[in-house]
C-alpha positions in Angstrom: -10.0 -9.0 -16.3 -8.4 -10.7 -13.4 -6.3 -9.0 -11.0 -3.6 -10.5 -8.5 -4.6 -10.5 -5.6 -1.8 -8.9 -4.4 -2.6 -5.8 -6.0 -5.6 -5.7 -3.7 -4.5 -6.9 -0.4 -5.0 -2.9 0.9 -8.8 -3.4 -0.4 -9.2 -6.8 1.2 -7.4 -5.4 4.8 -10.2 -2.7 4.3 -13.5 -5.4 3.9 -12.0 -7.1 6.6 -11.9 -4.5 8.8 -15.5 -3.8 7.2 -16.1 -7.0 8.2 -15.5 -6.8 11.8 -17.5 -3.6 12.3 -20.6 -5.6 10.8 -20.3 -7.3 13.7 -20.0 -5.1 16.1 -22.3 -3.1 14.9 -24.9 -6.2 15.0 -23.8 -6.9 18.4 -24.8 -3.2 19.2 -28.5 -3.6 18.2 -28.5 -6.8 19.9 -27.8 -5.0 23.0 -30.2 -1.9 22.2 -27.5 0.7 22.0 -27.9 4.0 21.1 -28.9 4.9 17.8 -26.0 7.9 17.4 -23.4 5.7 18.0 -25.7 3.1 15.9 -25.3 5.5 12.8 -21.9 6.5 13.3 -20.8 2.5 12.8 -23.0 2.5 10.1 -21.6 5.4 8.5 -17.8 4.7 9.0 -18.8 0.9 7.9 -20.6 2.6 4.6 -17.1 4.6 4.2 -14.8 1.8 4.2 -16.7 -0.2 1.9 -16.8 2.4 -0.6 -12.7 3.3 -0.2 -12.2 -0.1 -0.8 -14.5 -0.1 -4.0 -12.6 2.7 -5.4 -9.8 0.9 -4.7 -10.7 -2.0 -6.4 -11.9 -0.1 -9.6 -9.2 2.1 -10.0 -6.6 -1.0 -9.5 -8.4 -2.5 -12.8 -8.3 0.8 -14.5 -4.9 0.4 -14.8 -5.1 -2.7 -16.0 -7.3 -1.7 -18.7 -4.7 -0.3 -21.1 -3.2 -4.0 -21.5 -5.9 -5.9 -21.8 -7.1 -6.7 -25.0 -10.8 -6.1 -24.0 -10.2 -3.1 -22.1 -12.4 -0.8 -23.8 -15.4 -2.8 -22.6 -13.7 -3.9 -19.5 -13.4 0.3 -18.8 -16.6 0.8 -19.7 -17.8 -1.9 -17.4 -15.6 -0.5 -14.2 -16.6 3.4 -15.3 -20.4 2.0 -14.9 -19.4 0.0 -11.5 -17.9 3.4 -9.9 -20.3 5.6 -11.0 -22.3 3.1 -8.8 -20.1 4.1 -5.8 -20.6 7.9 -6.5 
């Protein structure tokens, strides 16, 4: 099933974002920062990534009902979010 991508430009702003903290938070072990504030990048990072999961499964979960394949295609995205849970 492909989706347009506009449908998921809130997910990709999200792994962007994602994608910045990454960063930082590399940056912070490359400087020896404290492990709390370590763990609490982590942890918000972890978050965002799994919002934007959700995002991107329940977007295609929609979609399922007009697709042709979408009982396997919803099978396939129910076994992909119960990965996220």
């Amino acid at each position: 099933m492909i989706i347009e991508p506009s449908e998921l430009k809130s997910a990709r702003d999200r792994l962007v974002r994602v994608q910045g903290q990454i960063g930082g938070i590399v940056r912070m072990l490359d400087e020896g920062r404290d492990c709390t504030d370590l763990l609490n990048q982590l942890s918000a990072a972890s978050t965002a990534l799994t919002r934007a999961g959700f995002t991107i499964i329940a977007t295609g979960m929609q979609h399922c009902g007009d697709d042709p394949e979408g009982s396997s295609n919803r099978a396939a995205l129910e076994k992909a979010f119960m990965s996220l849970a």
